[in-house]
Wavefront OBJ file of the C-alpha trace (Angstrom):
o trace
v 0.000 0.000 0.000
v 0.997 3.495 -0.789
v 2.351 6.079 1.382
v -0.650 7.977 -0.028
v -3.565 6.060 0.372
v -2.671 5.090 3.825
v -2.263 9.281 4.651
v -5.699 9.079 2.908
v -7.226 6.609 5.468
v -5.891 8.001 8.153
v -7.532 11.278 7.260
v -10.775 9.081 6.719
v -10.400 7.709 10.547
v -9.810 10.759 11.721
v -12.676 12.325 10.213
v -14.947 9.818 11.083
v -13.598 9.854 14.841
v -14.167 13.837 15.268
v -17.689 13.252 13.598
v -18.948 10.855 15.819
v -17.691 12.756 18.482
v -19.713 15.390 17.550
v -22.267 13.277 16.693
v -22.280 11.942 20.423
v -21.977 15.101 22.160
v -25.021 16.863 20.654
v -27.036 13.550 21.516
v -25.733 13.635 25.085
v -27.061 17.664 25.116
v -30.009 16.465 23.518
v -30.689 13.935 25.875
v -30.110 15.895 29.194
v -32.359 18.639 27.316
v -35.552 15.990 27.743
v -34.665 14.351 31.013
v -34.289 17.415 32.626
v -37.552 19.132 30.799
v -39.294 15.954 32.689
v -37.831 16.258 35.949
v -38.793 19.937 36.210
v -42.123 19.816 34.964
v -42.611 16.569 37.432
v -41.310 18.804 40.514
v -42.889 21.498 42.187
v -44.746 22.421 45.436
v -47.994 21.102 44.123
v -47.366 17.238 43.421
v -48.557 16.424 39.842
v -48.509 12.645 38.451
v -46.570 11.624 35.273
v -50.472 10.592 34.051
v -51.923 13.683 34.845
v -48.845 15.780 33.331
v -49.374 13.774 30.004
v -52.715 14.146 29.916
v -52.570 17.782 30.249
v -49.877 18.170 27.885
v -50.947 16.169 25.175
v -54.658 15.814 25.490
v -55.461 19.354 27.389
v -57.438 17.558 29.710
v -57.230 18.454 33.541
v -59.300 20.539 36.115
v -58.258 24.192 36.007
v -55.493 24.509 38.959
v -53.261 21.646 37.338
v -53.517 22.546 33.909
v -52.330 26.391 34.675
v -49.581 25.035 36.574
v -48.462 23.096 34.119
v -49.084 25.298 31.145
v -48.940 28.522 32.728
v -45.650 28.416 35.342
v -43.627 25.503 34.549
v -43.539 24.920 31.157
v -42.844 28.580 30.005
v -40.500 28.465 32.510
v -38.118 25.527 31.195
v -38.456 26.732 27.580
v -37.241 30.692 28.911
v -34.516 29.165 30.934
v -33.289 26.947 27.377
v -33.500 29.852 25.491
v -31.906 32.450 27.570
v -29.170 29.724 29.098
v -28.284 29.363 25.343
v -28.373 33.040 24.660
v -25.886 33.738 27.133
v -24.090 31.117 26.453
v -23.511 32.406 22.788
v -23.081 35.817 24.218
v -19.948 34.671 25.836
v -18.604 32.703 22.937
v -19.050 35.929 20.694
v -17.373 38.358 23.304
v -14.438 35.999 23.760
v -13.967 35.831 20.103
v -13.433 39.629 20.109
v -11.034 39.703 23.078
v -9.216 36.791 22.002
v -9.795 35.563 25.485
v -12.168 32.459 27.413
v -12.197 34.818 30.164
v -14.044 37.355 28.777
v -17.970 37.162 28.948
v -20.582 39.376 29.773
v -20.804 39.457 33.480
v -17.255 39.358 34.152
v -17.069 42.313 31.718
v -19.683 44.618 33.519
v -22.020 44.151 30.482
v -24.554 42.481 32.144
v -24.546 44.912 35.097
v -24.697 47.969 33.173
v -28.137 46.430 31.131
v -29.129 45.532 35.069
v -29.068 49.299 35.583
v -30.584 50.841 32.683
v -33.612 48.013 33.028
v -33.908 49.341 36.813
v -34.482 52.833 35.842
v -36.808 52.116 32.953
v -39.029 50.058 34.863
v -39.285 52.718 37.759
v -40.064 55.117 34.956
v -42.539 53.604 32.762
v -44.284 51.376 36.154
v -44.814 54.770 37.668
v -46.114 56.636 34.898
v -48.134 53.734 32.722
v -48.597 51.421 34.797
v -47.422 48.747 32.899
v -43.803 48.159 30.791
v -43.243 46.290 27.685
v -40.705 43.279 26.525
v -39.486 45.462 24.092
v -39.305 47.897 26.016
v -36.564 45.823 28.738
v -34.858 44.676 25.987
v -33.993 48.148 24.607
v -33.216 49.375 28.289
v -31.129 46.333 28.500
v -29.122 46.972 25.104
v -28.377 50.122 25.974
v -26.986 49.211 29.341
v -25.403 46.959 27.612
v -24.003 49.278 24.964
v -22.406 51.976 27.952
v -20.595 49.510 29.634
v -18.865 48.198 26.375
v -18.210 51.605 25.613
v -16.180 51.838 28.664
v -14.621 48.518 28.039
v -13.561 49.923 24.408
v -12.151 52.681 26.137
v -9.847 51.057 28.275
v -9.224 48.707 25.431
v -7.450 51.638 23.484
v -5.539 52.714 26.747
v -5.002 49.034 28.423
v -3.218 46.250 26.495
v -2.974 43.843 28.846
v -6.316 41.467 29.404
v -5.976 40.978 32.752
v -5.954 44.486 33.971
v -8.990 45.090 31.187
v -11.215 42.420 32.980
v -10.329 44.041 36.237
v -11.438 46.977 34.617
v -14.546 45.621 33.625
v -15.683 44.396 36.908
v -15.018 47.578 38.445
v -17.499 48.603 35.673
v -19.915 45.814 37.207
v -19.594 46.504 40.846
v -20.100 50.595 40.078
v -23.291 49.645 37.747
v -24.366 46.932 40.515
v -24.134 49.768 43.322
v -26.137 52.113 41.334
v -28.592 49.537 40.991
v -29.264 48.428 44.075
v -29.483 52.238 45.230
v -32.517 52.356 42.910
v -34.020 49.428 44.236
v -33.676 51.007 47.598
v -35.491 54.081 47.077
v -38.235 52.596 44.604
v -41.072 52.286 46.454
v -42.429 49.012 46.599
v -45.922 49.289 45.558
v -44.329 50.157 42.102
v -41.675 48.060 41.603
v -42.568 44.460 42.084
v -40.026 41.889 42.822
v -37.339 44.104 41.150
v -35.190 43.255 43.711
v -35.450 39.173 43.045
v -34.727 39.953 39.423
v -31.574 42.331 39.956
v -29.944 39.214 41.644
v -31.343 36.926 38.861
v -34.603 34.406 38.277
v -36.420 32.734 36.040
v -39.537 32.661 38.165
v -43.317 34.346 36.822
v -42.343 33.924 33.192
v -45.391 34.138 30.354
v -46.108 33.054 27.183
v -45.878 36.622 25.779
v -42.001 36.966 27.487
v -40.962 33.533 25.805
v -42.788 34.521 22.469
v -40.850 37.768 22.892
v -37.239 36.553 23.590
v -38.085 34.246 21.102
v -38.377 36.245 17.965
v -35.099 38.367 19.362
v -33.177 35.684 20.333
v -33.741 33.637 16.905
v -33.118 36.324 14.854
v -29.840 37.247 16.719
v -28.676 33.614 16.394
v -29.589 33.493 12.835
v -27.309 36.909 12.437
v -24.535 34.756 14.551
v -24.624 31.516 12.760
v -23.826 33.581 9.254
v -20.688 34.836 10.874
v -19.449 31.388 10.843
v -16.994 31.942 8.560
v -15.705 35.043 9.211
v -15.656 34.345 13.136
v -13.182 31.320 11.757
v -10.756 32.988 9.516
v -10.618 35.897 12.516
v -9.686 32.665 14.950
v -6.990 32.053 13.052
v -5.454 35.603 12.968
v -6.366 38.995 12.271
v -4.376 39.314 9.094
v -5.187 36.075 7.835
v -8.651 37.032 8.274
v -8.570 40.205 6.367
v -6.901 37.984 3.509
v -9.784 35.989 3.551
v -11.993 39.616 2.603
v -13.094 39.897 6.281
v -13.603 43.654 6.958
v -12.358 43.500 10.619
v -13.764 47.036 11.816
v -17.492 46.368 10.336
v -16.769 42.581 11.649
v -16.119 43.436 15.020
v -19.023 45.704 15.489
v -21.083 43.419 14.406
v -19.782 41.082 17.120
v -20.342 43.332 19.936
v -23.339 44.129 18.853
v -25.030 41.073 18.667
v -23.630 39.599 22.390
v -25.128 42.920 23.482
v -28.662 41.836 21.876
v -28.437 38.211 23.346
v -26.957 39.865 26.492
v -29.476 42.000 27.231
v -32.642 39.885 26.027
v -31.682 37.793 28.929
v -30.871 40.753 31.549
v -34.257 41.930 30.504
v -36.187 38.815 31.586
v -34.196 37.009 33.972
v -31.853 39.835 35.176
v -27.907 39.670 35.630
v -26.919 35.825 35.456
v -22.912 34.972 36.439
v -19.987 32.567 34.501
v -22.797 30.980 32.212
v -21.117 33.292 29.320
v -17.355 31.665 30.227
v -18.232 28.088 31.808
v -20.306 26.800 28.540
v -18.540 27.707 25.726
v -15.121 26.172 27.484
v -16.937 23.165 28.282
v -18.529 22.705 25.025
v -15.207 23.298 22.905
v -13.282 20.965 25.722
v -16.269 18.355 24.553
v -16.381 18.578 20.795
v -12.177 19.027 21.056
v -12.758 21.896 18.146
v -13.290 25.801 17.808
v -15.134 25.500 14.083
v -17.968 28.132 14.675
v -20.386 25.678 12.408
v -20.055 23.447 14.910
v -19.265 25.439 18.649
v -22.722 28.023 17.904
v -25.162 25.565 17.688
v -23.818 23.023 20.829
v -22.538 26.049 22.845
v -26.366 27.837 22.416
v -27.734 24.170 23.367
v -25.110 23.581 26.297
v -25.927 27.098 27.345
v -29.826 25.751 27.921
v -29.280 22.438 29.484
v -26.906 24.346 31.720
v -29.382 26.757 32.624
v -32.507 24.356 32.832
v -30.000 22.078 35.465
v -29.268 25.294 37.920
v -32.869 26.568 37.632
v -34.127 23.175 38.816
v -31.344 23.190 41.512
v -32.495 26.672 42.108
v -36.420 25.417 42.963
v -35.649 22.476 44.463
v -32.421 22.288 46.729
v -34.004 24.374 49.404
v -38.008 23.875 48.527
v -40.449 25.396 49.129
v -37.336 28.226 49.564
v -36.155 29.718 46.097
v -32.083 30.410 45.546
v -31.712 32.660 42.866
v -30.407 31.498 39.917
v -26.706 33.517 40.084
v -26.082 31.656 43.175
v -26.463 28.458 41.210
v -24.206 29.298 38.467
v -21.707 30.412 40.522
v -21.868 27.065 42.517
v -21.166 25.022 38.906
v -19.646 27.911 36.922
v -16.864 29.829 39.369
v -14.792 26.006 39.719
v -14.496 25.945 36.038
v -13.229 29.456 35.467
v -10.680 29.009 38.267
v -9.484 25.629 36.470
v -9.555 27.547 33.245
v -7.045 30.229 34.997
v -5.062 27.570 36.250
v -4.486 25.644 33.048
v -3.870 29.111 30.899
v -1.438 30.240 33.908
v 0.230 26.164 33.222
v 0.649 26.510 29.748
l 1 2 3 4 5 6 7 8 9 10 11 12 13 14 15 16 17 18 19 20 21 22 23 24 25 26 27 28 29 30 31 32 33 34 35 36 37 38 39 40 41 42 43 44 45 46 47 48 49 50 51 52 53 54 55 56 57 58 59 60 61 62 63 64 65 66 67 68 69 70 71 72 73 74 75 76 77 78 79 80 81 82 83 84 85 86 87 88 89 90 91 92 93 94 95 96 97 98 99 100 101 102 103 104 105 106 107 108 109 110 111 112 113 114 115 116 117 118 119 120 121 122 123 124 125 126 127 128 129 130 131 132 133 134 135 136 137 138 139 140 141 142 143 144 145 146 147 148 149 150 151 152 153 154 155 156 157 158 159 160 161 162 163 164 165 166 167 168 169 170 171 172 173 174 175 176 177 178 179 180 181 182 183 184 185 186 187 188 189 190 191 192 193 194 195 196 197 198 199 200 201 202 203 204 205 206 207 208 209 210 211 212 213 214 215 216 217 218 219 220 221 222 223 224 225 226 227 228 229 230 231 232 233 234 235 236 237 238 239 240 241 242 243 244 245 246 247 248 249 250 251 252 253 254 255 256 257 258 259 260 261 262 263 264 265 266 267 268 269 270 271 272 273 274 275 276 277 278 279 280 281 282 283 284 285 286 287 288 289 290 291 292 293 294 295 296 297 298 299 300 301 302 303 304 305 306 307 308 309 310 311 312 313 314 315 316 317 318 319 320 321 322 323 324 325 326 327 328 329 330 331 332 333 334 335 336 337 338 339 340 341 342 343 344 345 346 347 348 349 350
């Protein structure tokens, strides 16, 4: 046999190899993603049989109290923790793509505290005035949060070359956004502002079918946007230079970027509030998992690791201390803080 047809079926095993691994790991996701969408709709305060969860589900048929329960708290629920877990999830991936850094994400940066702080203030506002405050309306507050605290970031980016002291920048940036915050929430009276203070530290409790139809549409079209980078987001992997001789235009490229983890970003901070090391944790776990960086592959399984992250710590979240609530932050920071230390550790090795 030929030196080149063996090099040829190597190259065939090899492939074959990395696609089943890939293969495998988005069946494992897809797995956890139903076991865990069954465990949570089974638990709860009110005690609800597999039959009776079935029958409601697929044959609408239960008295009134079950049937909201199911329909009406828990299952728009799981689906907003999935998509949100997945938006942040990408969020991160995008953000560490334009430092050139795992460590980056947008709650270590101060980007999710700064769309904390803007949402504050326009729910205050528009509670106070109408009443009443739209999706659209948090998720616009949110992006522009979102938007001043990059801006900052940028700043010190042009001033600051070295990452370390830019991340410490940007969580200075957090914990001054965070402080304003919670000085809002202080003074807000509470007839007007209800459970703002829950949400500044981070929940996926009281979610509707308008907020999931809502985040939806955003969300999708935003990953969409993401998924068509794919290429460019690989040549600019490999190198700035050899991405702008690929025909990348870096400056329109890396606005682009920034501005789409600020839309997934702050959809999430607009429904769920600030959530921590989801953004880093998942897409370091996923790559580690599918032993690759090709964006084709790393969006889709880091936006569906993102959920069944997510959907695990919210169920933690309702039912580690039940009928007592942890927010979710505390839960991520449980799972997610070990991994960014061991990330620090093993960049600080090599």
């Amino acid at each position: 046999m030929s030196s080149n047809s063996m090099e040829q079926e190597d190259f065939h095993v090899v492939n074959a190899r990395r696609r089943l691994r890939y293969v495998a790991v988005f069946a494992l996701f897809l797995v956890l993603f139903v076991v865990i969408t069954i465990v949570n709709i089974n638990s709860g305060n009110v005690d609800i049989s597999m039959k009776e969860i079935f029958r409601i589900i697929f044959l609408r048929e239960a008295d009134d109290m079950n049937y909201n329960i199911i329909w009406k708290i828990r299952i728009p629920r799981i689906l907003m923790a999935a998509i949100l877990g997945g938006a942040l999830s990408l969020s991160g991936f995008l953000l560490q793509t334009f430092f050139e850094n795992p460590i980056a994400g947008p709650f270590v940066l101060g980007i999710s505290s700064g769309a904390k702080m803007v949402v504050a203030l326009a729910m205050i506002y528009f509670i106070e005035r109408y009443n009443v405050v739209s999706s659209y309306t948090l998720i616009i507050a949110a992006f522009i949060g979102s938007m001043i605290s990059l801006g900052f970031i940028l700043l010190f980016s042009k001033r600051i070359n070295h990452m370390a002291t830019l991340l410490v920048g940007g969580i200075m940036i957090g914990y001054i956004c965070s402080a304003v915050t919670d000085f809002i929430i202080n003074f807000a009276e509470d007839s007007d502002i209800i459970n703002l203070h829950g949400w500044s530290q981070g929940s996926f409790s009281g979610m509707s079918w308008s907020n999931l139809q809502v985040s939806a549409v955003v969300i999708s079209i935003t990953v969409i946007f993401t998924f068509m980078l794919s290429k460019p987001i690989g040549a600019f992997q490999l190198g700035e230079a050899y991405a702008q001789s690929m025909g990348v235009n870096i400056k329109f490229f890396r606005v682009t970027i920034l501005v789409l983890s600020s839309i997934l970003s702050a959809t999430v901070t607009a429904f769920a509030g600030p959530i921590s090391f989801v953004g880093i944790a998942v897409p370091f776990l996923v790559k580690k998992a599918l032993n690759t960086a090709r964006p084709l592959i790393v969006i889709p399984a880091t936006f569906l690791g993102g959920g069944v992250f997510c959907m695990f710590c919210d169920l933690v979240a309702r039912l580690a201390f039940a009928p007592r609530e942890l927010n979710i932050s505390t839960v991520t920071s449980i799972f997610g803080a070990p991994i960014v230390i061991f990330m620090m550790l093993k960049k600080k090795g090599k």
